[in-house]
C-alpha positions as CSV (number, residue, x, y, z in Angstrom):
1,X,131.7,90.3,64.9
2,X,129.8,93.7,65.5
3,X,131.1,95.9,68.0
4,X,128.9,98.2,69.7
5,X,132.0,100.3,71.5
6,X,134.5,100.2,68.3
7,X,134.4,100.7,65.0
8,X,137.2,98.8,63.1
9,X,138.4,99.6,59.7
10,X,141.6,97.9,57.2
11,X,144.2,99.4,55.6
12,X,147.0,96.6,53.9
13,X,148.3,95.0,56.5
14,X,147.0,97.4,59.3
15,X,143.9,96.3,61.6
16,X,142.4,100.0,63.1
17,X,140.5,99.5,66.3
18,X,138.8,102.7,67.5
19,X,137.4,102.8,70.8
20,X,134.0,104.9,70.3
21,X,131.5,104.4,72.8
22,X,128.2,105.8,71.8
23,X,126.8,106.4,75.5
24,X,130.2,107.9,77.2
25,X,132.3,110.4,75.6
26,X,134.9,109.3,77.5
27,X,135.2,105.8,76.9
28,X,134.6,105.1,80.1
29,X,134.1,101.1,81.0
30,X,130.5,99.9,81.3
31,X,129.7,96.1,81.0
32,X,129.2,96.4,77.4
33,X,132.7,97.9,76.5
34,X,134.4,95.6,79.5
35,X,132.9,92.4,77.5
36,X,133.8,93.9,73.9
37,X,137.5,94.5,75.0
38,X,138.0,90.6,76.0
39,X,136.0,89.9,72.8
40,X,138.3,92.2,70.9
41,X,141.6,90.2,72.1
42,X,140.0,86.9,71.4
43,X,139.2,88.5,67.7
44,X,143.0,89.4,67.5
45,X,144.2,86.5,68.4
46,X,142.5,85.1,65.4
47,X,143.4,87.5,63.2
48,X,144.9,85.7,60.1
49,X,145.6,89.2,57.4
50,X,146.7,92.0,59.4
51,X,150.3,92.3,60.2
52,X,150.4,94.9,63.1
53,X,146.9,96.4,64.9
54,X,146.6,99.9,66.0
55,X,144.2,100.9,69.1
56,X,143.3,104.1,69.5
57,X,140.3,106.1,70.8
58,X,137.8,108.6,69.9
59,X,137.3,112.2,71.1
60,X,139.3,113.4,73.8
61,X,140.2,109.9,75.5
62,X,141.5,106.7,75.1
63,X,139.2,105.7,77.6
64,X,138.4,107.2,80.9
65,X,138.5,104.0,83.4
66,X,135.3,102.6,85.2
67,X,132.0,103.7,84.9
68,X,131.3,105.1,88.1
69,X,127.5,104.6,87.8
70,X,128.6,101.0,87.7
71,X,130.3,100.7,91.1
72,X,127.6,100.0,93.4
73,X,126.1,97.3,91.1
74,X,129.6,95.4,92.1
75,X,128.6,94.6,95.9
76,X,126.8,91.8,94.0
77,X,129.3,89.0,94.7
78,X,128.1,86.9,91.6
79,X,129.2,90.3,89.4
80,X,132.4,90.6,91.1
81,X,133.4,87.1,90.0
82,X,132.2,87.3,86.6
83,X,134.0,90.5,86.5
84,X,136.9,89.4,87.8
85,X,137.3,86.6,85.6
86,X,136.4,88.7,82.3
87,X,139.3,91.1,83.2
88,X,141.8,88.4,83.4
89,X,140.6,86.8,80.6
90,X,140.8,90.6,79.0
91,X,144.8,91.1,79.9
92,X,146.0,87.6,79.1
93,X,144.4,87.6,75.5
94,X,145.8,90.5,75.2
95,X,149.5,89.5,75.5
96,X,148.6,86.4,73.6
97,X,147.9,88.2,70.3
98,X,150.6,87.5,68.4
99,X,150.6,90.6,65.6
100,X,152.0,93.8,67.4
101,X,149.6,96.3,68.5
102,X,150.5,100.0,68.5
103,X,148.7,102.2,71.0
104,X,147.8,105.8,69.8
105,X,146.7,107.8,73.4
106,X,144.5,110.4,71.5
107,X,143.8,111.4,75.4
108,X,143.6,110.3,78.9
109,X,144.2,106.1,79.5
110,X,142.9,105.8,82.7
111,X,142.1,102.3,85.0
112,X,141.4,99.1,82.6
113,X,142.2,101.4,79.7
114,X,145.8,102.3,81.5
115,X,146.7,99.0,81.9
116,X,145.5,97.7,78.1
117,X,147.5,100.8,76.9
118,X,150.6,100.0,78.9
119,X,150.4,95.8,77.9
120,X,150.4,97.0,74.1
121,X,153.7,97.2,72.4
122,X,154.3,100.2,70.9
123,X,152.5,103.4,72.7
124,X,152.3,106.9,70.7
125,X,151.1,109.3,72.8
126,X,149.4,113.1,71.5
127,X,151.0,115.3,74.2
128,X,147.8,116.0,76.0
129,X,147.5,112.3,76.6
130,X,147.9,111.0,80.3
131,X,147.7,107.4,82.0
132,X,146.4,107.5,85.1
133,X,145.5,104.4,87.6
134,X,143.3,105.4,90.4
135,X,142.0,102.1,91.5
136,X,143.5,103.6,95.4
137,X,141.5,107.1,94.6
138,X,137.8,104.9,94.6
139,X,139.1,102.8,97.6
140,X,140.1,99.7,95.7
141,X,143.1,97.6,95.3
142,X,144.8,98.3,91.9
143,X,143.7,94.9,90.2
144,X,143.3,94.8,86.0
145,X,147.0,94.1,85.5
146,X,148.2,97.5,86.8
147,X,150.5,96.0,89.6
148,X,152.0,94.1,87.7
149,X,152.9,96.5,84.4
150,X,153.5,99.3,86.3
151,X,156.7,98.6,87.8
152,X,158.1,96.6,84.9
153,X,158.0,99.9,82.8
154,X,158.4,102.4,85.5
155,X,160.2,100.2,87.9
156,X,158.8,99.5,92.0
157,X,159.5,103.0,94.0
158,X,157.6,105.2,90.7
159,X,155.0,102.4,90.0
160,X,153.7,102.6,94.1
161,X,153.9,106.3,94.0
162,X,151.7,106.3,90.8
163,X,149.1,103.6,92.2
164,X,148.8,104.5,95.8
165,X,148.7,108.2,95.2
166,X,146.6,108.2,91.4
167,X,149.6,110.5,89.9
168,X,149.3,110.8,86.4
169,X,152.3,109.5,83.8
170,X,152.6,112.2,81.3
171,X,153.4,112.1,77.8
172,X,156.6,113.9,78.0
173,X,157.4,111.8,81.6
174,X,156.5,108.6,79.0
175,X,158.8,109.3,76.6
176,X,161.8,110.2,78.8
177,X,161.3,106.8,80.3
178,X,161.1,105.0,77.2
179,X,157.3,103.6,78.0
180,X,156.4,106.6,74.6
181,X,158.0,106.1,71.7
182,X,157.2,109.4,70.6
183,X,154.8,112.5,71.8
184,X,152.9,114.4,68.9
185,X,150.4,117.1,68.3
186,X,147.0,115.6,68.7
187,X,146.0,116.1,65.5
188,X,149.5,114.2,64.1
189,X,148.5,110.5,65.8
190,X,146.8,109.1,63.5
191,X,149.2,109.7,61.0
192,X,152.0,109.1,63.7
193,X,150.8,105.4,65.2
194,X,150.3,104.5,60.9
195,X,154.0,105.4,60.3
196,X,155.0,103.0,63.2
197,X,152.5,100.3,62.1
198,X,153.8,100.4,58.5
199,X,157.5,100.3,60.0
200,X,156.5,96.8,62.1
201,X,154.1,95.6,58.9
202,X,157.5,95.8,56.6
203,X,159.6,93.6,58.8
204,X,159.8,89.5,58.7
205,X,156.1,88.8,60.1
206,X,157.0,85.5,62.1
207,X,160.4,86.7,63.1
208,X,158.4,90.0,64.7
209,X,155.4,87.8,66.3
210,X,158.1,85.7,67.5
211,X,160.1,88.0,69.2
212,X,156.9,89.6,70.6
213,X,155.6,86.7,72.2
214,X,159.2,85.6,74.1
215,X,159.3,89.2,75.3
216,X,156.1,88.9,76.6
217,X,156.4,85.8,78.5
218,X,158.5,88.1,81.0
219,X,155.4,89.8,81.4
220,X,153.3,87.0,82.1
221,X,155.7,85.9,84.8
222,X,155.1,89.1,86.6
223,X,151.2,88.9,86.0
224,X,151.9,85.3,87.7
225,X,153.0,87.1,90.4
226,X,150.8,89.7,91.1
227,X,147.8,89.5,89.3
228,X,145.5,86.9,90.8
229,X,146.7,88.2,94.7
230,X,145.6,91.7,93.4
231,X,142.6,91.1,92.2
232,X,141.7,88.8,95.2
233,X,142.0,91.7,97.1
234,X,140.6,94.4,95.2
235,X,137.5,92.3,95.1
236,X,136.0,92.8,99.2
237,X,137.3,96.2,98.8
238,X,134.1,96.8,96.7
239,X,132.3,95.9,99.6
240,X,134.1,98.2,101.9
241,X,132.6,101.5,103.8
242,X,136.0,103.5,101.9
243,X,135.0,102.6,98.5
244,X,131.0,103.5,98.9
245,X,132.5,106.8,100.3
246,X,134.3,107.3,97.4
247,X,131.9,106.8,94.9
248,X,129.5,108.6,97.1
249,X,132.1,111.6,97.2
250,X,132.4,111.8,93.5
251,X,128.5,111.6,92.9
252,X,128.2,114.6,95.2
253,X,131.8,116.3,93.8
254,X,133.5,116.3,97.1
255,X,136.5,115.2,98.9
256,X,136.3,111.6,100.3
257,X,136.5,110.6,103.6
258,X,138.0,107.3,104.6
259,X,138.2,105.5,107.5
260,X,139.7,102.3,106.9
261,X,136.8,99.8,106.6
């Protein structure tokens, strides 16, 4: 299919997907690039050439979370639902493609994007790069997955501390804990996140997608767990007083003010 948000290219047995949004220089999630990343996973899943996929972004993110302009369309509850379900939808195609995917953070991974980044399996990182979930910082719950990939790679204490208070994971703090497998110069990650794809592409192909998907049934369990709970109640927080502060307070560059309704 056409992408309007990507721009996908083939190299041997390497699928490139470039995240290039032509109305955000940030990447940052509108409908259209929400809906093009669950149409992305269903295309991967497909995917009958490619050995290994690598996702990366364009221009100084990976992508920079939701589109704040977006927000206060979401009191509607018919969007909230069809949201909701698209983001699942998003999260569980994505562990159900069965080729690895290698994530190259050309820059910041933040919201949706942090959690896509985190469920691929194998991250590069250039060491400007930062994921970030500040689903808290806007006055919602952290839905999209992030409760429940969080702790797995950073474990409970670290995981609240990085969703309650919206503290970036760095790129050196993601390779000492093993979520990077290695922290480059921006201008080495292309060439970086090809050497790892071409290292997975030259090993047994079903003996790798194998292995891939039993790891990743441990992940689903988790996502069993905390996912639909998390997302039930991040959704009335969109119709709360502290998230219309927040997005209030960022329209008008200011601290926010909330009150706990």
């Amino acid at each position: 299919m056409d992408f309007q948000t990507m721009r996908i290219t083939r190299d041997g047995h390497v699928i490139t997907v470039t995240i290039d949004h032509p109305r955000s220089p940030m990447n940052a999630v509108d409908e259209t690039l929400h809906h093009e990343f669950a149409e992305l996973f269903q295309m991967l899943k497909r995917e009958g050439d490619a050995r290994v996929a690598v996702l990366t972004g364009s221009g100084r993110a990976f992508s920079a979370g939701g589109d704040m302009g977006r927000f206060p369309e979401l009191r509607d509850l018919a969007r909230m639902h069809s949201l909701r379900r698209e983001a699942k939808q998003i999260i569980w195609d994505e562990l159900d493609v069965e080729i690895p995917i290698v994530c190259a953070l050309n820059g910041p991974a933040v919201g949706l994007g942090a959690s896509i980044a985190l469920l691929c399996d194998v991250i590069v990182m250039a060491d400007r790069a930062v994921i970030i979930d500040p689903h808290v910082q806007v006055g919602l719950v952290a839905g999209d997955g992030g409760a429940a990939i969080w702790p797995l790679l950073v474990g409970p204490l670290a995981a609240k501390r990085h969703l309650m208070l919206g503290e970036p994971l760095t790129a050196a703090d993601a390779l000492r804990l093993g979520v990077a497998a290695e922290v480059c110069a921006p201008g080495e990650l292309e060439a970086v996140a090809q050497t790892w794809a071409d290292r997975i592409a030259a090993q047994a192909p079903l003996a790798v997608q194998g292995t891939k998907m039993s790891v990743n049934q441990q992940i689903k369990q988790a996502l069993l767990t905390s996912f639909d709970l998390s997302t039930s109640l991040e959704m009335p927080c969109f119709l709360s007083a502290d998230h219309a502060e927040a997005v209030s307070a960022f329209v008008e560059k200011r601290t926010p003010t909330f009150e706990g309704r």
